[in-house]
C-alpha positions as CSV (number, residue, x, y, z in Angstrom):
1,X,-94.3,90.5,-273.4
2,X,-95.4,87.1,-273.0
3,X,-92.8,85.4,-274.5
4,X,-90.8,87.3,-272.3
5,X,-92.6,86.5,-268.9
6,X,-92.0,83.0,-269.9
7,X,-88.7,83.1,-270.9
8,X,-87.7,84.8,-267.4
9,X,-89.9,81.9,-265.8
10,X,-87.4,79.4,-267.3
11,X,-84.3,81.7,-266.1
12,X,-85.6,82.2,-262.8
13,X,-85.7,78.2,-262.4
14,X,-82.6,77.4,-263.4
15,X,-80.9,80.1,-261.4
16,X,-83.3,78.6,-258.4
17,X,-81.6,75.4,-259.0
18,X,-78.2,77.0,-259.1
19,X,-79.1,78.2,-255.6
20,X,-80.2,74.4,-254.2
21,X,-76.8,73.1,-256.2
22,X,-74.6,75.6,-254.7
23,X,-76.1,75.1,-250.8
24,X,-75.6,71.2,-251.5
25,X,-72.1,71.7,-252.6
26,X,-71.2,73.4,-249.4
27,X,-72.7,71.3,-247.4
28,X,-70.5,68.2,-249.3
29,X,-67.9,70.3,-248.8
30,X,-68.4,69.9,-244.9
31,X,-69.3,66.3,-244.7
32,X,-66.2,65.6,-246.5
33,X,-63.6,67.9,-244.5
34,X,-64.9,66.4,-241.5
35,X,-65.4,63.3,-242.6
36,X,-69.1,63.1,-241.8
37,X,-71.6,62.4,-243.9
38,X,-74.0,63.6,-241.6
39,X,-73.1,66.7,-241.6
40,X,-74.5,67.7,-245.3
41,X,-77.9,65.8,-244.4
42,X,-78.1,67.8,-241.5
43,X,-77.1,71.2,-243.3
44,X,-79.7,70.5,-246.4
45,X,-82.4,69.8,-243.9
46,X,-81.9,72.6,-241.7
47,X,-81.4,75.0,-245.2
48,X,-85.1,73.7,-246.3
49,X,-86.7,74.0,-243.3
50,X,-85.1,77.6,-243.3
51,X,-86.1,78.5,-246.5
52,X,-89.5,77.6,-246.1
53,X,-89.8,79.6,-242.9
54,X,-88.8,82.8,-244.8
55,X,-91.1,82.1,-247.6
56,X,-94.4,81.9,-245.3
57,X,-93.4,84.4,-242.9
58,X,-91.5,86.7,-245.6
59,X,-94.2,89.4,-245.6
60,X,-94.5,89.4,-241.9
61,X,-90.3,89.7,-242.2
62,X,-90.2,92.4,-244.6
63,X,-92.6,94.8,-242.8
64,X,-90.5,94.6,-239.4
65,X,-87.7,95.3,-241.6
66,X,-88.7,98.5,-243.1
67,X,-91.3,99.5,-240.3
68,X,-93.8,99.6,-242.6
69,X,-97.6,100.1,-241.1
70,X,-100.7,98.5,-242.4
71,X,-103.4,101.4,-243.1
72,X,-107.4,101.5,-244.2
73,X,-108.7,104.0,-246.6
74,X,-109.3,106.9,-244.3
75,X,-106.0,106.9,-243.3
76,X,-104.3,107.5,-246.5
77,X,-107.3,107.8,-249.1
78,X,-104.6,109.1,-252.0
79,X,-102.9,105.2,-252.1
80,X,-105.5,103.3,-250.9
81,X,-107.7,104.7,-253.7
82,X,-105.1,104.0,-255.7
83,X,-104.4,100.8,-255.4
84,X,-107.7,99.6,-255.1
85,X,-108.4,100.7,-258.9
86,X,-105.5,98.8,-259.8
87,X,-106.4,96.0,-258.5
88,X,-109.8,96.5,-260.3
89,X,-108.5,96.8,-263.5
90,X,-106.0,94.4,-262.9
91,X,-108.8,91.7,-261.7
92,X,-106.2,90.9,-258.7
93,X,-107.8,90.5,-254.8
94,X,-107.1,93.4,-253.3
95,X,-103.7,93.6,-251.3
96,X,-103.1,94.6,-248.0
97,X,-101.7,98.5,-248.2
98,X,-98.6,99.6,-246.0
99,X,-96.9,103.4,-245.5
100,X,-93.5,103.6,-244.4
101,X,-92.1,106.5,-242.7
102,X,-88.8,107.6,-244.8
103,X,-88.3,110.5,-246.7
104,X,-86.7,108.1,-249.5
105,X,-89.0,107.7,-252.3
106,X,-89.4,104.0,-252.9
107,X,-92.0,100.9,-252.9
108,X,-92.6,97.4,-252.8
109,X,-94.7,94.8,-253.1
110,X,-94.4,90.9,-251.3
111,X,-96.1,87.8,-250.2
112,X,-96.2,84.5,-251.5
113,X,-99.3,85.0,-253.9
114,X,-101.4,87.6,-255.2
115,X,-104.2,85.9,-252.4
116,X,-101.7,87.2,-250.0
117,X,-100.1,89.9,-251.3
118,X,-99.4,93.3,-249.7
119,X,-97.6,96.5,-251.2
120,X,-96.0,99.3,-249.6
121,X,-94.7,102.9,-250.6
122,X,-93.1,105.4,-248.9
123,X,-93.9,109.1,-247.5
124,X,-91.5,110.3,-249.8
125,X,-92.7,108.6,-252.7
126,X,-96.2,110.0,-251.8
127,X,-95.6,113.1,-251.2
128,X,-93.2,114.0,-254.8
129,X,-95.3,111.4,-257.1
130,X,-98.5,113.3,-258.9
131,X,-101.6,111.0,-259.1
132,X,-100.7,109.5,-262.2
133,X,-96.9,108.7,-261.2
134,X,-98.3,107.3,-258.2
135,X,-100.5,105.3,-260.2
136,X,-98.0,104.0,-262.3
137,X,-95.5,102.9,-259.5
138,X,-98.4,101.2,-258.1
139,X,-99.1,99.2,-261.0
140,X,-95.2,98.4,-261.7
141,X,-95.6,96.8,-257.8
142,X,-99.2,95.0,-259.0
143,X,-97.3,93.8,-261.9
144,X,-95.5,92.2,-259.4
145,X,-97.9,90.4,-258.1
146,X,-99.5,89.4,-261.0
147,X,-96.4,88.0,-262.8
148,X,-96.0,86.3,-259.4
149,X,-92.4,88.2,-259.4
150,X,-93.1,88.2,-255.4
151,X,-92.9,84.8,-254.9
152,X,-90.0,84.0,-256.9
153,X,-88.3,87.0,-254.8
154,X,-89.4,85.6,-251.3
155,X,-87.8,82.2,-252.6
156,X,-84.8,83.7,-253.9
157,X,-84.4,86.1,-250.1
158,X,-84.7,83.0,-248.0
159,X,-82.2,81.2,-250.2
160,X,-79.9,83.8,-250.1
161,X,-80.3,84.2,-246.2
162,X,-79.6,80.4,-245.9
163,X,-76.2,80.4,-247.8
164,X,-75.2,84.2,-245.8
165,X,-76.2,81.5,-243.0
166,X,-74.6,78.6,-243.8
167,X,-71.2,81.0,-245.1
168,X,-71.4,82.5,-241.2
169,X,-71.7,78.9,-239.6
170,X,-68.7,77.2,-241.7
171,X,-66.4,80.3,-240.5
172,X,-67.1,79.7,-236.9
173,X,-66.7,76.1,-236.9
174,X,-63.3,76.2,-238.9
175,X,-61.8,79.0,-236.6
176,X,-63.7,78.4,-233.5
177,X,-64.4,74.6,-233.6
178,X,-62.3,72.4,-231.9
179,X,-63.6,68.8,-232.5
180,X,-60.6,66.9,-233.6
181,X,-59.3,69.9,-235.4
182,X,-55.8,69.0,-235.1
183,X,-56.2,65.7,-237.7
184,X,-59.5,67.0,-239.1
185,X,-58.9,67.9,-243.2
186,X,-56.1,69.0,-244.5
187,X,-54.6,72.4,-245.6
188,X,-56.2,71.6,-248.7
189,X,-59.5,71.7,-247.3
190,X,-59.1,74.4,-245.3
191,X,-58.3,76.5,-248.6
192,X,-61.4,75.1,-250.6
193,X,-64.1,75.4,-247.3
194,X,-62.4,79.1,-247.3
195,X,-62.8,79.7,-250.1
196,X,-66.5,78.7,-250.4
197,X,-67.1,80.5,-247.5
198,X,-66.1,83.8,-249.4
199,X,-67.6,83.5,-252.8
200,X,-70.4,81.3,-251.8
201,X,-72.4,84.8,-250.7
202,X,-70.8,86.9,-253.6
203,X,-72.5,83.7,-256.3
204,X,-75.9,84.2,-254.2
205,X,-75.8,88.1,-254.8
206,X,-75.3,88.1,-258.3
207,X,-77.8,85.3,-259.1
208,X,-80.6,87.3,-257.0
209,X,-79.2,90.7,-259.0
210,X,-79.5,88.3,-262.6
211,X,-83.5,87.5,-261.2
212,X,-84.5,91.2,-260.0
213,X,-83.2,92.9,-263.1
214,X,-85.0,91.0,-265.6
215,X,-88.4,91.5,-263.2
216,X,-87.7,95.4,-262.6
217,X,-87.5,96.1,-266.4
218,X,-90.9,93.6,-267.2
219,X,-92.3,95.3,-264.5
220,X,-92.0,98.6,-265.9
221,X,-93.5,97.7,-269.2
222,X,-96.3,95.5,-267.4
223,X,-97.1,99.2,-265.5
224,X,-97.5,100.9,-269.1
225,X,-99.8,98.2,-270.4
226,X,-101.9,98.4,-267.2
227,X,-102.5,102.1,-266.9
228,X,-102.1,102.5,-271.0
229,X,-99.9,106.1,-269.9
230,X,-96.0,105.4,-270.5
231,X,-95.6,109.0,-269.7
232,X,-96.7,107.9,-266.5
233,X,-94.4,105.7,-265.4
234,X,-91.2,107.8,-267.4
235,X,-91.8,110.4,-265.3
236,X,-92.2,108.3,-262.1
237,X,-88.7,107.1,-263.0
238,X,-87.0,110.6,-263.3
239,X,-88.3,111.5,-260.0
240,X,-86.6,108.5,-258.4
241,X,-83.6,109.0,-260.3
242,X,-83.2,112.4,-259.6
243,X,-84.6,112.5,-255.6
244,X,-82.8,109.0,-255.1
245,X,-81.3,108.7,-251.2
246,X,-80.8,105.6,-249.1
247,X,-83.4,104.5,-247.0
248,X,-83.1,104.8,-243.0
249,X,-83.7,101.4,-242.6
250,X,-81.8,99.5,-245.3
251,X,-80.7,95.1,-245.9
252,X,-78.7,94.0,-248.4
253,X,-80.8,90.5,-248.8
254,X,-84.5,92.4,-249.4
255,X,-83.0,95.4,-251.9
256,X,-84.5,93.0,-254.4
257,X,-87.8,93.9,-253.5
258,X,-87.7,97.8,-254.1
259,X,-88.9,99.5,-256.9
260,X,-85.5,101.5,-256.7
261,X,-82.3,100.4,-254.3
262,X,-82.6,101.4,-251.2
263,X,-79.0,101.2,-250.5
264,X,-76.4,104.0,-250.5
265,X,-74.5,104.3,-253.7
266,X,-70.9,102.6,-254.3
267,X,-68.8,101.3,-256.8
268,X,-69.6,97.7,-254.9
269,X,-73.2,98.3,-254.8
270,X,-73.7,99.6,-258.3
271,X,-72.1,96.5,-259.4
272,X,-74.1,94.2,-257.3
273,X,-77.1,96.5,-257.0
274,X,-80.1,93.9,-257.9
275,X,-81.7,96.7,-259.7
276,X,-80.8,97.8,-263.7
277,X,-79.5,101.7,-263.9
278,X,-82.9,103.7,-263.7
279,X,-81.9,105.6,-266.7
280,X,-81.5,102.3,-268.8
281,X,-85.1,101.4,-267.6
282,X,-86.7,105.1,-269.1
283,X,-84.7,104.6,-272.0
284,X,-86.8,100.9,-272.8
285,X,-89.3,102.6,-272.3
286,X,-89.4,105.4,-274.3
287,X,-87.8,102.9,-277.4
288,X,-91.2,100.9,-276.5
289,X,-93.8,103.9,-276.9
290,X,-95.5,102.7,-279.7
291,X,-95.6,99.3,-279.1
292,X,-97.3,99.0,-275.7
């Protein structure tokens, strides 16, 4: 397993650099249609300073997002107890615990380190999981945190969220712009900006799927060596396979985050879906039984 922690550690780096490649490459792309160099200094900046912001306020940004609400022991003594023995055995500080309102089973865990980490489930992962499924989903989001999976998916969000940003502004200013548009370019460049424009957020979705894949699946087998049940966390899986729904409040750029997708099912989002089929995840885990 640790081999394998480290191997995705050097995958996750080069795709993070295929991410800071990709936004300079558009921004080139801009300087040189419009024949200002400027331009990409100005795009790279504003791209960092972006990216940063989502990575410190990512947690605050994921909560709004799914309406999630912070909660104390008496108010939900089932998870909080929970995951407070998880993060005893684990030997992680204790994270801050959230409940979302949504009859969708499904959880998550975020924050830029496990000092500042913070997990989340939903009623209607509460309410169909038995003690020891909960426990195991619980520890697949710790495992999370302690493989430090949630900062490399707050850094891959926000750089996803800048290119979707940077995509958005390079189609306004080619249609909408008119600063010397008439001898600005040339058809030629009109084509390639186009066509970054497109594919430039289809390249970002499939390099955050390639990350969150690799993470759900280590996750899973982190979960079984933390609670030393792999029944546990099999059976947690065939109740999220099989009482699956989208979630009420549902984006794209944080499905990552989700111990199942919380999107609703398509051909286009199966494909891109940042998550590996659930049953492909029971069946690793029931080829691993003997070895965790």
């Amino acid at each position: 397993m640790y081999k394998q922690i480290a191997e995705n550690k050097r995958k996750t780096v080069v795709i993070i650099i295929g991410f800071v490649v990709l936004i300079g490459a558009i921004a080139g792309l801009f300087a040189w249609f419009y024949h200002d160099p400027l331009i990409a200094v100005w795009v790279i900046i504003a791209a960092i300073a972006y990216a940063a912001l989502q990575y410190y306020f990512s947690s605050s940004i994921a909560m709004a997002m799914t309406g999630a609400k912070e909660i104390t022991k008496k108010d939900n003594p089932r998870l909080y107890n929970t995951v407070e023995n998880l993060s005893i055995t684990t030997g992680l500080p204790m994270p801050k615990v959230y409940i979302i309102d949504d009859p969708a089973p499904n959880a998550f865990a975020t924050g830029r380190d496990p000092k500042h980490a913070s997990v989340a489930a939903t009623t209607g992962l509460i309410d169909i999981m038995d003690n020891k499924e909960l426990t195991a989903v619980m520890a697949h989001e710790m495992s999370h945190v302690k493989n430090y999976d949630i900062r490399v998916s707050m850094i891959v969000f926000g750089l996803v969220c800048v290119i979707g940003l940077i995509s958005d502004i390079g189609f306004r200013m080619m249609f909408y712009g008119s600063r010397r548009r008439d001898n600005e370019g040339s058809p030629v460049g009109y084509v390639l900006i186009l066509i970054a424009v497109i594919l430039s957020p289809l390249v970002a979705a499939i390099a955050q799927m390639a990350v969150s894949r690799q993470r759900e699946y280590l996750a899973d087998a982190s979960a079984v060596n933390i609670t030393r049940y792999p029944e546990g966390m099999i059976e947690a899986l065939k109740k999220l396979q099989s009482h699956s729904r989208p979630m009420k409040c549902q984006n794209i750029a944080a499905e990552a985050m989700w111990i199942n997708s919380p999107l609703k099912k398509g051909l286009l989002n199966n494909l891109l879906s940042s998550h590996p089929p659930i049953e492909k995840r029971i069946e690793r885990l029931e080829h691993g039984k003997n070895t965790f």
